[in-house]
LUMPALUM-949952 format. One record per residue: x, y, z of N, C-alpha, C, CB in turn. Coordinates in steps of 0.1 Angstrom, whole numbers, plus 5000, padded with zeros to 4 digits. Each point is the difference from the previous one (the first is absolute). Glycine has a CB too. Layout:
<rs>
   n.xx   n.yy   n.zz   ca.xx   ca.yy   ca.zz   c.xx   c.yy   c.zz   cb.xx   cb.yy   cb.zz
      X      Y      Z       X       Y       Z      X      Y      Z       X       Y       Z
...
</rs>
This chain:
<rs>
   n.xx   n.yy   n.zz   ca.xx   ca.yy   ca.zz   c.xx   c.yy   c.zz   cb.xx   cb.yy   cb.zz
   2644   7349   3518    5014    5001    4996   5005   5014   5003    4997    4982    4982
   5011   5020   5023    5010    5013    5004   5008   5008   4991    5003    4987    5018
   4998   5023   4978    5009    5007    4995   5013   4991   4995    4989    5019    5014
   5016   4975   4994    5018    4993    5004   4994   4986   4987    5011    5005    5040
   4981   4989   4964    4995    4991    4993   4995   5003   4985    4996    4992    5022
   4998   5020   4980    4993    5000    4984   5018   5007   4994    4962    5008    5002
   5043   4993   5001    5012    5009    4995   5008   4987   4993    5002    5022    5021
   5002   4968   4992    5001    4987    4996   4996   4988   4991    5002    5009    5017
   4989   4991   4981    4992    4996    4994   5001   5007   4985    4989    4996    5022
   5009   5016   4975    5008    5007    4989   5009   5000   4994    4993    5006    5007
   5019   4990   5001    5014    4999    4996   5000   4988   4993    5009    5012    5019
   4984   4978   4991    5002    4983    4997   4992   5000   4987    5001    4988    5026
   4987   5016   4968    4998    4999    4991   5005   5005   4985    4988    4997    5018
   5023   5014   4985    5005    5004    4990   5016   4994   4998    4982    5021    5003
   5024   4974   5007    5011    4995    4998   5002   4985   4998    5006    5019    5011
   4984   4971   4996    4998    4986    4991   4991   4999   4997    5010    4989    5007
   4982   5020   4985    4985    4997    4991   5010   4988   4988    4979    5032    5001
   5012   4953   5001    4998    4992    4993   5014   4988   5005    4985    5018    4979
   5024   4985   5033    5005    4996    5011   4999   4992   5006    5001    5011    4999
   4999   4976   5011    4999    4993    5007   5004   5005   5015    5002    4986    4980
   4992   5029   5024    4999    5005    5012   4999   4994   5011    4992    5013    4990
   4997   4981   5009    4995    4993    5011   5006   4986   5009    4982    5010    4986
   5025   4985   5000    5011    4988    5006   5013   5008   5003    4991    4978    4983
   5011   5036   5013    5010    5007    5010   4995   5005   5013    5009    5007    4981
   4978   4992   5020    4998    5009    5015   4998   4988   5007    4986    5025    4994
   5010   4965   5006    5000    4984    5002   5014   5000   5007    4985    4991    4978
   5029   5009   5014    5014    5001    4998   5001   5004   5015    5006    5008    4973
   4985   5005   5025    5009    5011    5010   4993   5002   5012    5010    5014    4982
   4981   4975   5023    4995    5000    5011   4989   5013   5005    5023    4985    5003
   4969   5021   4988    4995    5017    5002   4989   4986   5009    5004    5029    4972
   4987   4981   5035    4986    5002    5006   4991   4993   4990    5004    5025    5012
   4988   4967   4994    4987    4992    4996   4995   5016   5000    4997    4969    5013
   5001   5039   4988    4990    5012    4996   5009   5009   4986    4989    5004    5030
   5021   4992   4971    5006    5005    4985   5001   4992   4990    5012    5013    5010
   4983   4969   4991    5000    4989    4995   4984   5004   4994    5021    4982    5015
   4971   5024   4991    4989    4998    5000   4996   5013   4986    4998    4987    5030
   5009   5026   4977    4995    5011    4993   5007   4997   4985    4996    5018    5023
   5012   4974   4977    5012    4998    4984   4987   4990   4991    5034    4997    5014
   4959   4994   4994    4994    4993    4990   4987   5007   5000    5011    4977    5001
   4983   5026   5003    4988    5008    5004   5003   5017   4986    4999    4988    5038
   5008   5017   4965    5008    5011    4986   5004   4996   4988    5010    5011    5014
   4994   4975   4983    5009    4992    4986   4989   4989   5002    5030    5005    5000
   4957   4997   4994    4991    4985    4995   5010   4988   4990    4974    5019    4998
   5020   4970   5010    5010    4988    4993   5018   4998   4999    4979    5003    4985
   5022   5004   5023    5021    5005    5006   4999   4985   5007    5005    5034    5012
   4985   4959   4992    5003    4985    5003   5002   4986   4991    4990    5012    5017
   5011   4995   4970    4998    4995    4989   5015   5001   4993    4972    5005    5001
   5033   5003   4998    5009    5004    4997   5012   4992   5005    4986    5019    4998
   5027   4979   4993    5009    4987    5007   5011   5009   5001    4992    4975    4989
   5018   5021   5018    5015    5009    5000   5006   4995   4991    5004    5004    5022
   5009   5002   4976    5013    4998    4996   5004   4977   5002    5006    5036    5011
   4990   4965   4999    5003    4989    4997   4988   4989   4998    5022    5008    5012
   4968   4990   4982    4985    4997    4997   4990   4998   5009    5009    4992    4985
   4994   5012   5030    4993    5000    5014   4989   5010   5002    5021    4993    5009
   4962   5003   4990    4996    5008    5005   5000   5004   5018    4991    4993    4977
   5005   5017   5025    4999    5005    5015   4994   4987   5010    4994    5029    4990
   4999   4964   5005    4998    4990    5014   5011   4990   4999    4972    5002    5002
   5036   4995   4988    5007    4994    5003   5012   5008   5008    4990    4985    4982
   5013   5028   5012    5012    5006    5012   4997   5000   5008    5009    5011    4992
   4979   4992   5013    4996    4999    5016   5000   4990   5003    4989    5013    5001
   5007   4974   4996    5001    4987    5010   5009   4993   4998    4981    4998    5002
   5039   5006   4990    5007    4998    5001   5008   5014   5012    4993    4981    4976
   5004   5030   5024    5001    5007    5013   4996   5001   5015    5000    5006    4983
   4992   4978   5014    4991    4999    5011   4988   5010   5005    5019    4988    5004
   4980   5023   4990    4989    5005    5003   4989   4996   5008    5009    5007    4984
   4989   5000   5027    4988    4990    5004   4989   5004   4998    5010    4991    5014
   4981   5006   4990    4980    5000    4998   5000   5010   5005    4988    4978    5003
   5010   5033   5007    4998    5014    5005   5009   5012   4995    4993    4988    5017
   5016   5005   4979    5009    5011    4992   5002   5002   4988    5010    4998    5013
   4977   5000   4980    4994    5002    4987   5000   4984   4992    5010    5027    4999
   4997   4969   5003    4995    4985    4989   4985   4997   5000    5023    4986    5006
   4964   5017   5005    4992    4998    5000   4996   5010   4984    5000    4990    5030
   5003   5020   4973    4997    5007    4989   5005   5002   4982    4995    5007    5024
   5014   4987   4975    5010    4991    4992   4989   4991   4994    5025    5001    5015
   4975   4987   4991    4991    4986    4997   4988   5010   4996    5009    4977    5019
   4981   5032   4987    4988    5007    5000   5004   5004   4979    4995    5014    5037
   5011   4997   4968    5005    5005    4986   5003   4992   4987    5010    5013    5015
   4997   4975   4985    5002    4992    4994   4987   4989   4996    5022    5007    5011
   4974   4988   4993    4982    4999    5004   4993   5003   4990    5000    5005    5021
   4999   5010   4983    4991    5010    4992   5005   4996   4986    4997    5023    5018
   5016   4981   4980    5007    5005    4989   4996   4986   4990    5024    5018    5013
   4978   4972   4992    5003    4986    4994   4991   4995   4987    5007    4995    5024
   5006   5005   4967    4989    4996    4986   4994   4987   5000    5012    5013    4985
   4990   4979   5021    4997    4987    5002   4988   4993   5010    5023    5002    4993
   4970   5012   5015    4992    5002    5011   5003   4988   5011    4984    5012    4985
   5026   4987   5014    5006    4991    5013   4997   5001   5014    5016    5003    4986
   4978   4992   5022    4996    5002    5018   5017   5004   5003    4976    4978    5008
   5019   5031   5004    5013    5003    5007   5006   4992   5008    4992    5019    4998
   5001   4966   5003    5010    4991    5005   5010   4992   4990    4982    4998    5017
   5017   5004   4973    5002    4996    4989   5009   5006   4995    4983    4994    4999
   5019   5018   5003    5013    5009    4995   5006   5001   5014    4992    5016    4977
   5006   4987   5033    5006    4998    5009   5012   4985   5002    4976    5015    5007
   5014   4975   4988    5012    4984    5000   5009   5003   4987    4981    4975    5009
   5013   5027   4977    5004    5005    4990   5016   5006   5003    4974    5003    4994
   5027   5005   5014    5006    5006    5002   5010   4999   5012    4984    5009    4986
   5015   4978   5022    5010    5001    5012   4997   5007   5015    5014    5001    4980
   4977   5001   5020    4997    5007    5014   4998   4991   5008    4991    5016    4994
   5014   4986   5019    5003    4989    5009   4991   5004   5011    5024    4996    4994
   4967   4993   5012    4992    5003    5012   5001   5009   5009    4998    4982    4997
   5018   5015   5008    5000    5020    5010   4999   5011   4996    5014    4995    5011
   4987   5003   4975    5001    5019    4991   4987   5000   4998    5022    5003    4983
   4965   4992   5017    4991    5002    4995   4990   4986   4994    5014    5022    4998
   4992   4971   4998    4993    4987    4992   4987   4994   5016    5031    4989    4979
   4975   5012   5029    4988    4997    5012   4990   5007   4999    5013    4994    5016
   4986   5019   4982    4994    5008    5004   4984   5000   4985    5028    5014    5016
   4983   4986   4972    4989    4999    4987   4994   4984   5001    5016    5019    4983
   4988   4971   5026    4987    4990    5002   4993   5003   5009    5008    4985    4993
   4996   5024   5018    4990    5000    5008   4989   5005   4995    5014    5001    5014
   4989   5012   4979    4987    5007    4992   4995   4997   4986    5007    5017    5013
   5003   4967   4985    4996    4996    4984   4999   4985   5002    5014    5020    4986
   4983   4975   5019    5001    4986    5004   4994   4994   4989    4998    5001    5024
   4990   5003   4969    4996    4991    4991   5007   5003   4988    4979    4997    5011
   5029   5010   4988    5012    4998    4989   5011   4990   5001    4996    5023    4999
   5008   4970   5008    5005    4990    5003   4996   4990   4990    5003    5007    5022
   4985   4989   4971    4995    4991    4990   4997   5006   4990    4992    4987    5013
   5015   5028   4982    4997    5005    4985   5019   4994   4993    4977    5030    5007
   5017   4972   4982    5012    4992    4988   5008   5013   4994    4984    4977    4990
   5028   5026   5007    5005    5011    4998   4999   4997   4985    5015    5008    5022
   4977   5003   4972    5000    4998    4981   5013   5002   4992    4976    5010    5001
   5036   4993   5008    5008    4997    4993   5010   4991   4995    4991    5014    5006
   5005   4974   5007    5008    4990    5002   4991   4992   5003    5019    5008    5005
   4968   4988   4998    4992    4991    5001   5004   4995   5018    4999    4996    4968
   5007   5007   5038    5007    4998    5012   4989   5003   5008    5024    5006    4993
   4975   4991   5025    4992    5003    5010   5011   5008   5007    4982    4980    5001
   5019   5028   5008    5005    5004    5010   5012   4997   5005    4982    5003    5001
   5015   4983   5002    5011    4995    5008   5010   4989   4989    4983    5002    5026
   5012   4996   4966    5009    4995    4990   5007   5012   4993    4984    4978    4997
   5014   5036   5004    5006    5010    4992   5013   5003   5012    4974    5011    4983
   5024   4987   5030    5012    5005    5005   5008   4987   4999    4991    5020    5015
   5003   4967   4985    5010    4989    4997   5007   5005   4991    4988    4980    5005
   5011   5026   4988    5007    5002    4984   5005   5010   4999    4987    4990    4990
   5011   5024   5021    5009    5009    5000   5015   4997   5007    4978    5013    4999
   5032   4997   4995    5013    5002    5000   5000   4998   5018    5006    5017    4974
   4990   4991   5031    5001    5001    5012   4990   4990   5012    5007    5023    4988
   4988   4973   5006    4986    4987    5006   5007   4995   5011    4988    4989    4976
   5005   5005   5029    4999    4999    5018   4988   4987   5001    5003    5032    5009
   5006   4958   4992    4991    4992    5005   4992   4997   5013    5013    4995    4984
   4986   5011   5023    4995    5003    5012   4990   5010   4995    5021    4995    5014
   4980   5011   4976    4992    5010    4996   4987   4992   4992    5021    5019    4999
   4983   4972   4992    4997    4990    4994   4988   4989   5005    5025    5005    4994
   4984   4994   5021    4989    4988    5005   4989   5005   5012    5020    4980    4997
   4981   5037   5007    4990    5008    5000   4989   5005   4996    5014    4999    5004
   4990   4999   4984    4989    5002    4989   4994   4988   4997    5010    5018    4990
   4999   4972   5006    4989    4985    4999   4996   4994   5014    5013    4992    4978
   4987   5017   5033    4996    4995    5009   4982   5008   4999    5030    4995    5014
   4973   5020   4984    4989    5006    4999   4988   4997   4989    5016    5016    5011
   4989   4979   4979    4995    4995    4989   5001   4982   4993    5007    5027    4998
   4993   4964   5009    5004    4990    4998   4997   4992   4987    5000    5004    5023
   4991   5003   4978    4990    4988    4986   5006   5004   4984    4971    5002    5016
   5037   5009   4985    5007    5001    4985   5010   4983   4999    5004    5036    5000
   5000   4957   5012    5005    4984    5001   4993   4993   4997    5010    5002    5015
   4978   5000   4986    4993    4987    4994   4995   5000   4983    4990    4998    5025
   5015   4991   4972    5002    4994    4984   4985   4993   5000    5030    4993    4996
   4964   5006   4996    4989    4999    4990   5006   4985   4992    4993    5032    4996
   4996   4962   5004    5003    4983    4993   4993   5004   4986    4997    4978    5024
</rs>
């Protein structure tokens, strides 16, 4: 970190300590490397909800944020943070992320999360974005394509 940054970094800590920063820098389009050093300096700042009850992965994947421009590290953060020890495919659907922003990317390297149950809704994956605000049925039959057998009923 640089001089310009730790200075930064300083400021931001003393003028929204206990804030929703991060769903402002989200807002304001900064650098996946200033998305990064803000949660990386403020442990659990992904936890934290705004003004209007939105945590940061939701402002981002209503900003569209995409997967290389920090949402990868968003979902990561969020993950970690999660009191519910939730897979990160799981807060990823949880939450609205759409296969071009990233949702491809966390099955590629999570595939066998596709068949975990979210403990907070008892939900799979693809039945959690059926059920999100924003859900995508196309998104929907992607996932029960990759996972099929959550369809089959039990006699």
């Amino acid at each position: 970190m640089d001089d310009f940054s730790g200075f930064f970094m300083d400021v931001i800590s003393t003028v929204f300590r206990g804030k929703a920063f991060l769903q402002m820098a989200i807002g304001h389009h900064v650098s996946k490397q200033a998305l990064i050093e803000i949660m990386d300096h403020f442990d659990r700042c992904t936890l934290l909800k705004d003004r209007f009850g939105k945590l940061p992965i939701e402002v981002a994947t209503e900003q569209n944020v995409k997967w290389d421009a920090g949402l990868e590290d968003i979902v990561e953060a969020t993950f970690i943070n999660d009191v519910h020890s939730r897979s990160r495919l799981v807060i990823a659907c949880s939450y609205g992320v759409k296969w071009d922003n990233g949702l491809e990317n966390i099955v590629a390297k999570h595939r066998s999360e596709l068949c975990e149950i979210d403990a907070t809704s008892g939900l799979f994956p693809a039945l959690l974005v059926a059920g999100h605000e924003m859900g995508d049925v196309n998104l929907v039959f992607q996932l029960l394509c990759l996972y099929p057998s959550i369809c089959i009923t039990k006699n």
